[in-house]
C-alpha positions in Angstrom: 106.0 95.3 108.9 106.5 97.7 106.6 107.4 101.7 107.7 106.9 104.9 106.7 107.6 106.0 103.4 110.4 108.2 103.5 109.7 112.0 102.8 112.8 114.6 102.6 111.3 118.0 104.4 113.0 121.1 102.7 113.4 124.3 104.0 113.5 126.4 101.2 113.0 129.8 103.2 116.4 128.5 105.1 118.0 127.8 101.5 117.0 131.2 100.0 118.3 133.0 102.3 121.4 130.9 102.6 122.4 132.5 98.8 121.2 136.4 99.8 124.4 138.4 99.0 126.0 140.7 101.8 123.9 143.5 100.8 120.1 141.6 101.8 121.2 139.8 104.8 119.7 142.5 106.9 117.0 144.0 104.9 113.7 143.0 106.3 111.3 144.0 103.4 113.2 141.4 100.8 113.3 138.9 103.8 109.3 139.1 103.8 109.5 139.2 100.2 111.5 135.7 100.4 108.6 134.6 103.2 105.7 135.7 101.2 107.2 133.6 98.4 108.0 130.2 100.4 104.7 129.9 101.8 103.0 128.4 98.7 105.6 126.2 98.0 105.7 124.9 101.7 101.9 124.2 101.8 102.0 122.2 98.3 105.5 120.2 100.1 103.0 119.5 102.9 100.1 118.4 100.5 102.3 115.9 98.8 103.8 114.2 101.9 100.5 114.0 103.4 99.7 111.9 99.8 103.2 110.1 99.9 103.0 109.2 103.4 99.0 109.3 105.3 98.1 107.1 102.3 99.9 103.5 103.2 98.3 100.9 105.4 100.5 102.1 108.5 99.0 105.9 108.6 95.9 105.5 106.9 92.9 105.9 109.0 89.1 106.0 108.1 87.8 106.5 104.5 91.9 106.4 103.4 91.8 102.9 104.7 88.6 101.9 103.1 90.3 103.0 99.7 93.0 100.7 100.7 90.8 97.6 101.1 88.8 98.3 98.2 92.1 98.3 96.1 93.2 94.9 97.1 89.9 93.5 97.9 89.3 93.7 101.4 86.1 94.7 102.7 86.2 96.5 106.2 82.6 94.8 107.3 82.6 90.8 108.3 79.9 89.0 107.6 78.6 86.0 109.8 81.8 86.5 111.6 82.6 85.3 115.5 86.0 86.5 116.4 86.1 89.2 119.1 87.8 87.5 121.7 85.6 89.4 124.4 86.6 90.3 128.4 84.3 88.4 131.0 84.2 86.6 134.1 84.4 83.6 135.2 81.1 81.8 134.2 80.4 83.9 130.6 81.0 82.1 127.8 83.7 82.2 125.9 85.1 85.3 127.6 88.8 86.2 128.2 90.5 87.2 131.5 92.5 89.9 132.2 95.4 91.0 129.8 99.2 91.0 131.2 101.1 93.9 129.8 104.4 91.7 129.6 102.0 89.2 127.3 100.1 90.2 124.8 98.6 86.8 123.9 96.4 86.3 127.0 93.2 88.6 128.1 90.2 89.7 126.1 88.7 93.3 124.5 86.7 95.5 126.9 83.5 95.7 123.9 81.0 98.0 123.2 77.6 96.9 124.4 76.0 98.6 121.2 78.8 96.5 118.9 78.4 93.0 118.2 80.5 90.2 119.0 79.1 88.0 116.2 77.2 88.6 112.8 78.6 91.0 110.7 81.1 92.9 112.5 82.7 96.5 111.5 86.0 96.7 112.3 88.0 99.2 113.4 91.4 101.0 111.4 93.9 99.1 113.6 91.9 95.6 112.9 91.3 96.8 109.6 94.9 97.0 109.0 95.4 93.5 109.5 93.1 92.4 107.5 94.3 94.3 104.5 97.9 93.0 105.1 96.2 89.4 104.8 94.7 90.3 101.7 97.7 91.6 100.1 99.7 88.6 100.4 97.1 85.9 100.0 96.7 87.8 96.6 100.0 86.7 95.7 100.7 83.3 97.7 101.4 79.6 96.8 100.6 78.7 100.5 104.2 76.8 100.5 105.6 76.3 104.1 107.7 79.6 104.0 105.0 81.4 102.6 103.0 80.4 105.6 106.0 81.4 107.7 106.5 84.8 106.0 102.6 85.9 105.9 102.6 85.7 109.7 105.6 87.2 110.2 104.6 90.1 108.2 100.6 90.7 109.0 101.2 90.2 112.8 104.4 91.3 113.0 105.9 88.2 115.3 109.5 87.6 115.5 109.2 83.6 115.3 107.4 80.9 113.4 108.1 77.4 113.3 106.4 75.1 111.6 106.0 70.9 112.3 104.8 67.8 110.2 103.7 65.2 110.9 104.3 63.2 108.3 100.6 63.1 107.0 98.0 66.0 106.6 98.8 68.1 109.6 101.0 70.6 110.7 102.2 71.8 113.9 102.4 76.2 113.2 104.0 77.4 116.6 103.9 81.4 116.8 106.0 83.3 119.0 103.7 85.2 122.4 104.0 88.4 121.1 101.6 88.0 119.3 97.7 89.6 120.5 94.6 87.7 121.4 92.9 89.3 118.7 95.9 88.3 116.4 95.7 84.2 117.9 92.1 84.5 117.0 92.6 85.2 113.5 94.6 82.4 113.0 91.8 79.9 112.7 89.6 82.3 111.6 87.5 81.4 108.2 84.6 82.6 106.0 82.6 80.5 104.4 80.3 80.5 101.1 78.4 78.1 99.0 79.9 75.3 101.5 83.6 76.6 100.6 85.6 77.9 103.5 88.5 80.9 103.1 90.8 81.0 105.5 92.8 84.5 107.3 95.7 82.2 106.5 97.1 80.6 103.4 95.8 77.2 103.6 97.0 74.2 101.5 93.9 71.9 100.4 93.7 68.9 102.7 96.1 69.8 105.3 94.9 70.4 108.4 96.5 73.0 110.7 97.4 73.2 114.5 98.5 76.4 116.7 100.7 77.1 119.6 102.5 79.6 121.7 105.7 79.7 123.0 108.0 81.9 125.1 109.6 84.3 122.9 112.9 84.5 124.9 112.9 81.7 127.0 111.4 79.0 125.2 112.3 74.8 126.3 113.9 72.7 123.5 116.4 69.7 123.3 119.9 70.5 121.6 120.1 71.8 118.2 117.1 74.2 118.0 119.0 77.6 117.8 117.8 80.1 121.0 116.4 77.0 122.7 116.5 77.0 126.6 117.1 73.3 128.6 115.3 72.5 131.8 115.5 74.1 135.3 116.8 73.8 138.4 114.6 73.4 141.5 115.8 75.1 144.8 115.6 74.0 148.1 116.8 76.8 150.3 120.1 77.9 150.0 121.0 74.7 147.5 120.5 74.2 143.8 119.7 70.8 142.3 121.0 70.4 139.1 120.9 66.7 138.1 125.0 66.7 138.4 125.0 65.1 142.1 124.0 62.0 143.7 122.2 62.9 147.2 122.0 60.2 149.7 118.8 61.4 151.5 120.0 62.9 154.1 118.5 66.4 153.3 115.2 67.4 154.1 112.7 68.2 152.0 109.9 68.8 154.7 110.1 72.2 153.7 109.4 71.9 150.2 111.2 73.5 147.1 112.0 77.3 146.8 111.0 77.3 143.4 113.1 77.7 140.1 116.1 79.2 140.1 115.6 82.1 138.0 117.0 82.8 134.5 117.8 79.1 134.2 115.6 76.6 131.5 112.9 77.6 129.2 109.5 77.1 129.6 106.8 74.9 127.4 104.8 75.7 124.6 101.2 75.6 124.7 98.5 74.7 122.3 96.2 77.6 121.6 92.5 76.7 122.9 90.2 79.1 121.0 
């Protein structure tokens, strides 16, 4: 995700008076004089990082934003959309559950009961922000594999993407889980006019296109996929089975298992149900 643009702050009282002679260093009318002439030229430094950097897609907020989206094309109203993922209970739905601050991926948005959750939808600066992102590359993008790769690393700011095919017109896009619910959502998201659909993502015509999760650090793979975890160990009490000895069935299990032993294997990926 792109920063900040970088803005070099300049204390020009400090450098004034870094170049008095011996004979001003004390005298306090000059030193107001020096004041009285700084401040202008402090307030215009001000102006023009304020217009360097509360003007990119990171810092902008409001109508700054809107002039953002209307550059690249982006429209901050949705229309006919359906992609709030919403919080509810068990029994609502298409609600979410609870969200897990160690998982972003999982839980749903507390919402408004005077904002919709389909139909055209406003949204916000920090949704907004997305969406502009998306605009901007799909602006300039052949919708190859890596540009795939690189538009989601970019707009949602993931640290992995791996994409699968199948040989034919589908392919396997697994996303790493820090990645929001809002964020999964907009993976599959799509307008649609005069029986044409646009998809949030750059889309290939014909192929079809499949989402998952997986663990960011701990993720299960077979050797040869680089950060890849193998399986676990099970624990019964104070042992650990590994799969490197041959038990004769003389322990018993009537206790059951203790559970994994920690740190050790990865853990699946998951196919996103939206």
């Amino acid at each position: 995700m792109a920063g900040i643009i970088p803005f070099e702050i300049k204390n020009y009282l400090e450098d004034l008076k870094s170049k008095e002679t011996y004979a001003f260093e004390d005298a306090p009318v000059f030193n107001k004089f020096l004041e009285l002439l700084c401040g202008p030229a402090e307030e215009l430094q001000e102006v023009f990082r304020q217009l360097i950097q509360d003007r990119s897609i990171d810092t902008a907020y409001g109508v700054q934003l809107d002039i953002i989206g209307d550059i690249v094309g982006q429209p901050r109203e949705l229309l006919n959309a359906d992609l709030i993922p919403y919080f509810g209970f068990v029994g609502y739905p298409e609600a979410k559950g609870y969200g897990s601050v160690n998982n972003p991926s999982i839980g749903g948005f507390y919402w408004d009961i005077t904002q919709p959750l389909a139909g055209n939808i406003l949204l916000n600066d920090e949704q907004y922000r997305i969406f502009i992102r998306a605009k901007i590359l799909k602006n300039i993008t052949r919708a190859t594999p890596e540009d795939v790769i690189s538009f989601i690393k970019f707009v949602f700011d993931v640290n992995k993407v791996q994409i699968t095919l199948d040989g034919g017109a589908e392919a396997l896009i697994m996303v790493s889980d820090d990645i929001s619910q809002f964020e999964l959502v907009l993976l599959r998201h799509f307008t649609e006019k005069n029986g044409f659909r646009s998809y949030f993502i750059p889309k290939t015509l014909g192929v079809g296109y499949l989402f998952g999760t997986f663990e960011n650090e701990r993720f299960f793979s077979f050797l040869g996929v680089p950060g890849g975890k193998g399986y676990g160990n099970l624990i019964a009490g104070e042992l650990t089975y590994d799969g490197s000895a041959i038990h004769d069935g003389s322990i018993d299990y009537s206790g059951g298992f203790g559970g994994l032993e920690p740190g050790v294997g990865g853990r699946y990926a998951s196919i996103i149900e939206l």
